[in-house]
N, C-alpha and C positions, 0 to 999 in steps of 0.2 A: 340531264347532266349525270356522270358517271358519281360515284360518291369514290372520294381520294381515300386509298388505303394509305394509314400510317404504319412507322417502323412494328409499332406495338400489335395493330390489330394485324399484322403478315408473321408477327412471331407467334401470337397465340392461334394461327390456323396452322402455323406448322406443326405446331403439339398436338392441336387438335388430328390433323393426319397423321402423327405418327403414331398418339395412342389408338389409332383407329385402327392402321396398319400391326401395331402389338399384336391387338386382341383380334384381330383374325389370322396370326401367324399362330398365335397360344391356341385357337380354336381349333386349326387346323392341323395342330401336334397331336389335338385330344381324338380326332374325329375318328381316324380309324379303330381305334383300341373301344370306343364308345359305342362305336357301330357293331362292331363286333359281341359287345355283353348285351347289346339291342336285339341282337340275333339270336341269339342262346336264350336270353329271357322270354322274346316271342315265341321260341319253340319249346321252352318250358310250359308256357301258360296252353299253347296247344296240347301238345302231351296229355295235360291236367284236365282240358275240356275232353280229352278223347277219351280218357279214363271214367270221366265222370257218365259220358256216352255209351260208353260200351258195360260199367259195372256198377252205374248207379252212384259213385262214391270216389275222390281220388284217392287212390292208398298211397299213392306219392306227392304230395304237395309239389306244386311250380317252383316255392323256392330249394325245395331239395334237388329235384327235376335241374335246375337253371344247374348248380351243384354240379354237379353229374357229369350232366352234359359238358363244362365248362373242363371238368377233370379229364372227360374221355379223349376232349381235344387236344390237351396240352400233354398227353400220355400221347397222342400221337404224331403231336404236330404243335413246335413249339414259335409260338408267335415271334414276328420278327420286331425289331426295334423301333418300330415306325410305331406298331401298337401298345407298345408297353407304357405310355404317358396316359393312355385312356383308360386303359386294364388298371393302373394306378389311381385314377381319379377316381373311379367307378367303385372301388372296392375300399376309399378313402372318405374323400369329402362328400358324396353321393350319399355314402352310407350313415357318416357323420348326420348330413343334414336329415334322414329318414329317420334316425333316430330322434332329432328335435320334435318331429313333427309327431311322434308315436305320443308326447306328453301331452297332446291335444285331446287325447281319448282316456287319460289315466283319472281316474278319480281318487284324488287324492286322500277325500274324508273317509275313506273304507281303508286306505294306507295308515291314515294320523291313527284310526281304534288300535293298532296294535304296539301304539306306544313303541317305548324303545327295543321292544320286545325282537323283531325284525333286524336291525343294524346288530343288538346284540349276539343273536344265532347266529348271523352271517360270519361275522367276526369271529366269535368262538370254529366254526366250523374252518376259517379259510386259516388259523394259529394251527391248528389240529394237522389240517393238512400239509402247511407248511412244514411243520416239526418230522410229521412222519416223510412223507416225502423226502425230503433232505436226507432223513435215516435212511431211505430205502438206497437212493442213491449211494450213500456212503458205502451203506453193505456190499454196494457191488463194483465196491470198488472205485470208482468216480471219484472224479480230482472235488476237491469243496467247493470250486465256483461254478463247474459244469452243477455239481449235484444243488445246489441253490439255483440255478439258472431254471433247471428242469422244476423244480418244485416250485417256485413264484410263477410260473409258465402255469402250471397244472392248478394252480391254488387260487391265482385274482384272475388274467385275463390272455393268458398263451401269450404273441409274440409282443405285446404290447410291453406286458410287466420284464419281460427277458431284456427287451430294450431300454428298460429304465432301470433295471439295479444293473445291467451290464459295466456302465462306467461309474459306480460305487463301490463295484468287487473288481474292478479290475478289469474285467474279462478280455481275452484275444479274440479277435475276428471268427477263427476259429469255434472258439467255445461256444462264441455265439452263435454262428450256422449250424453246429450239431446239436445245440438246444433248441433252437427255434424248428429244426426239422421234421422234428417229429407233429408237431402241432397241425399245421394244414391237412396231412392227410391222417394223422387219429379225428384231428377234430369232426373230418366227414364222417368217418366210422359212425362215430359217438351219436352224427345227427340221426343218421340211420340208425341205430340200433337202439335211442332212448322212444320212440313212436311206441314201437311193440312192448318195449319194456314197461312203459306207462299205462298199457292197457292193458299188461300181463297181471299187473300191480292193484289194476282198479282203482288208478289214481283218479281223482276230479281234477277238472280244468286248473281250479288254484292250487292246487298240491302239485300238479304233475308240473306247471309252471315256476313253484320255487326248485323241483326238484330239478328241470332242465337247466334254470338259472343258476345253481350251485354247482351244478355239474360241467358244464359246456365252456368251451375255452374262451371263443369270443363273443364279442354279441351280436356280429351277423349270424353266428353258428345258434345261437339262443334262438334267433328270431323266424332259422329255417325250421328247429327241432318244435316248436311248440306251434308252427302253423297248425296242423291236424289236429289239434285241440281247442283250434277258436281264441278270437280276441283275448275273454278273458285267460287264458294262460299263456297268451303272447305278451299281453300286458304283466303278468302277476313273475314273469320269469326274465323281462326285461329290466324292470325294479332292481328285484334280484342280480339281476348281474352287474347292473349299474353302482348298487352299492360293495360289490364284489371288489369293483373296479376303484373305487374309494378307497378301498381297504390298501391300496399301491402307496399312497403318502406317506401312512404310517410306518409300513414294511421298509420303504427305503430309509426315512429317517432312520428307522431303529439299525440298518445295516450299516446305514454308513456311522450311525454313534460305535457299534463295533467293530467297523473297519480302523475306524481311528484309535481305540480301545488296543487294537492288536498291534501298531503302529503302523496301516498299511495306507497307498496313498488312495484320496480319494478326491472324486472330480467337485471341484466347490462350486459348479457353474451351473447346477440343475435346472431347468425351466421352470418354471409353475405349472407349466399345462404335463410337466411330467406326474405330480400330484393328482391332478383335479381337470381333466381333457375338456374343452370350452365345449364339448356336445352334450356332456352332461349337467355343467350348468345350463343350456340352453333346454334341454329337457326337462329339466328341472322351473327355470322360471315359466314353460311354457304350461305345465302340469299346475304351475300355481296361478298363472292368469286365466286357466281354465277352472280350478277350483272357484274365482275370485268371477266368476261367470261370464270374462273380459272376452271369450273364446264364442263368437256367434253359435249356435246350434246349427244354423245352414252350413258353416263352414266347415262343422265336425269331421263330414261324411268325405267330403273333396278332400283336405286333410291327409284324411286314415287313407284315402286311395293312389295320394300322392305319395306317400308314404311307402305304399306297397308296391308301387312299380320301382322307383329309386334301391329301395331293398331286396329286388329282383334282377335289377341289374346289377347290385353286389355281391349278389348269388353269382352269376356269371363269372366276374372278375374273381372270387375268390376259389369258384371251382380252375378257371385258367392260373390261378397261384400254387395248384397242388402237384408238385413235383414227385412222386413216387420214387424217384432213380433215387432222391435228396434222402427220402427215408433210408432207402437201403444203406446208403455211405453211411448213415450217423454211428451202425454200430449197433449191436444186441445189448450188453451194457444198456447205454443211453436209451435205446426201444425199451428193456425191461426196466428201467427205472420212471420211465414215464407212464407204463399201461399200469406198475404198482399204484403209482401215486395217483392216476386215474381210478384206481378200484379202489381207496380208500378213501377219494372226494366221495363218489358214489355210494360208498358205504355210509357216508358219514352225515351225506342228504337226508337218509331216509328218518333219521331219528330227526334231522332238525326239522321236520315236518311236522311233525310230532307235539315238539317241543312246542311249535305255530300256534298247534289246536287248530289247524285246516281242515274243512269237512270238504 
C-alpha cells in the first residue's frame, strides 16, 4: 500500500524543493566569479613552487603572486557581471571566515604578557595618525569629509572604516569613491614594498609583523605582506590589525558626538557589526577556546591550511578589485593626501615597536 500524502506533508516538500532549488540558483550566481579566484590562486601557488624550484626560496609569496595576477587581469580585462557575485564572496565571507580560523594557531598567553601595553600603542599610534593625516589633507586643500574619509582609511582599516564614518559625516557617493580609490591599488604597492623594507630594517618575525599590522590598510593586505616572514609574523600582524580595527567604534562614536556638536546631521541607524565585524569576535572566541585547550592539536595543522587556501582566494578576488583607471580619477590632491598619511602611519610604526620591547 502506497502511504497517503497529506495537505501538510505536500506543503513541506514543496519548501523543501524550493529551498533546494534557492541554493543552487545562489550557488550557481557564485560559481563563476569563484572559479575564476580558483584559477589565479592555483597559478599563484604554481608560480611560488616554480620559484622555489628554480631559486631555492619564493621571493614572491602565492598570496602576493594571486594579487598580481588578479590586478594584471582586471587592468586588462574587466570581468563581466555574471562573475562579480563570486569576486564578492571570495574577497568577502571567504576571507571573513579565513580569518576565524587564523585564531586557531594564535597563542594567546604570549598576547595576555604584554598587558595592556599592545591596545594602548595601537591606539596612541592610529590618534597620531588620525590627527596628522586629516592635517595633511586639510593643507592640501581637501573639503573636511574627503580629508577625514582619507585619514580613517589610512589610520584603522582602508575601505572598511571609509564606509563606516561615511554616513556620520555626511559624505556623498562621490566623496566616497575618491576616498576609497586610492586604497586598493596603494594597498598593493605597500604589500610589495613592506617585504624588502623588513628585511632592509632587520626586523624579526614579531616586530616586522606589528610593523606590517600598523601599517597595512586591510587585513587580506596584512596577511599577503607578512607571509615571507612566516606564521609567526603573520599571526603577530594579524593581532595587530585586528585591534586596529577595534579602534573603528571609538572614532565613530567620537565623530558623530562632534557632528552633532557642530549641529550637522547624523545617520542614528549604525549597526553593531559597524563597531566590532562578527570575524573578529569569531577570531577572537576561536583564539580563546584554543588558549582554553578546546582546539584538538590534530585539527591545528588542517585549520592553518584551510585557512590558507580561503585567504589565497581572497588574494585573487582582491587583486580583480584593483582598478588603476579608479586611482587615476581621484585626483593628485587626494593621491598626495593619502601617500602623506601613509608615510606617517609608517613613520609612526617604527617607534611603536619600540615602545613593545620586541626582539
Amino acid at each position: 500500500m502506497h502511504a497517503r500524502t497529506t495537505p501538510v506533508t505536500e506543503t513541506r516538500l514543496v519548501r523543501r524543493r524550493a529551498l533546494m532549488a534557492g541554493l543552487l540558483r545562489g550557488a550557481g550566481r557564485l560559481l563563476p566569479g569563484l572559479a575564476l579566484c580558483a584559477a589565479i590562486a592555483a597559478a599563484a601557488q604554481g608560480l611560488q613552487a616554480l620559484e622555489r624550484g628554480l631559486f631555492g626560496h619564493a621571493w614572491l609569496d602565492a598570496l602576493v603572486l594571486a594579487i598580481l595576477i588578479g590586478a594584471a587581469i582586471r587592468t586588462a580585462w574587466e570581468p563581466a557581471p555574471a562573475f562579480r557575485p563570486g569576486i564578492r564572496r571570495a574577497s568577502g565571507t571567504l576571507l571573513e571566515v579565513a580569518v576565524v580560523l587564523l585564531g586557531a594557531s594564535l597563542d594567546v598567553r604570549a598576547v595576555a604578557e604584554g598587558g595592556l601595553r599592545l591596545p594602548l600603542v595601537i591606539g596612541g599610534v592610529v590618534a597620531l595618525c588620525l590627527a596628522a593625516g586629516y592635517g595633511a589633507g586639510r593643507l592640501l586643500r581637501l573639503p573636511h569629509r574627503t580629508a577625514m574619509l582619507i585619514a580613517c582609511g589610512n589610520a584603522i582599516c582602508g575601505n572598511s572604516a571609509i564606509a563606516a564614518v561615511a554616513p556620520v559625516l555626511g559624505a556623498g557617493a562621490k566623496e566616497v569613491a575618491s576616498a576609497i580609490a586610492f586604497t586598493a591599488a596603494l594597498g598593493v604597492l605597500v604589500v610589495l614594498a613592506l617585504p624588502p623594507l623588513g628585511t632592509a630594517l632587520a626586523l624579526s618575525p614579531p616586530q616586522y609583523g606589528v610593523f606590517a599590522g600598523l601599517t597595512v590598510y586591510a587585513v587580506p593586505q596584512v596577511l599577503a605582506a607578512t607571509a615571507p616572514f612566516g606564521s609567526l609574523a603573520m599571526q603577530a600582524g594579524t593581532l595587530v590589525k585586528l585591534l586596529r580595527v577595534l579602534m573603528l567604534g571609538p572614532v565613530v562614536l567620537g565623530l558623530s558626538i562632534l557632528q552633532r556638536r557642530r549641529g550637522m546631521p547624523v545617520d542614528r541607524r549604525l549597526p553593531v557589526t559597524r563597531f566590532v565585524p562578527w570575524f573578529i569576535l569569531g577570531f577572537l572566541a576561536l583564539a580563546a577556546a584554543n588558549a582554553a585547550g578546546l582546539v584538538p592539536l590534530a585539527a591545528r595543522a588542517p585549520l592553518h591550511g584551510l585557512a590558507g587556501l580561503l585567504t589565497t582566494l581572497a588574494m585573487a578576488a582582491l587583486g580583480l578589485g584593483v582598478e588603476l583607471r579608479g586611482l587615476l580619477r581621484a585626483g593628485p590632491r587626494i593621491l598626495g593626501a593619502a601617500a602623506v598619511a601613509l608615510l606617517i602611519l609608517a613613520c609612526a610604526s617604527l617607534p611603536a615597536i619600540v615602545l613593545l620591547g620586541l626582539d
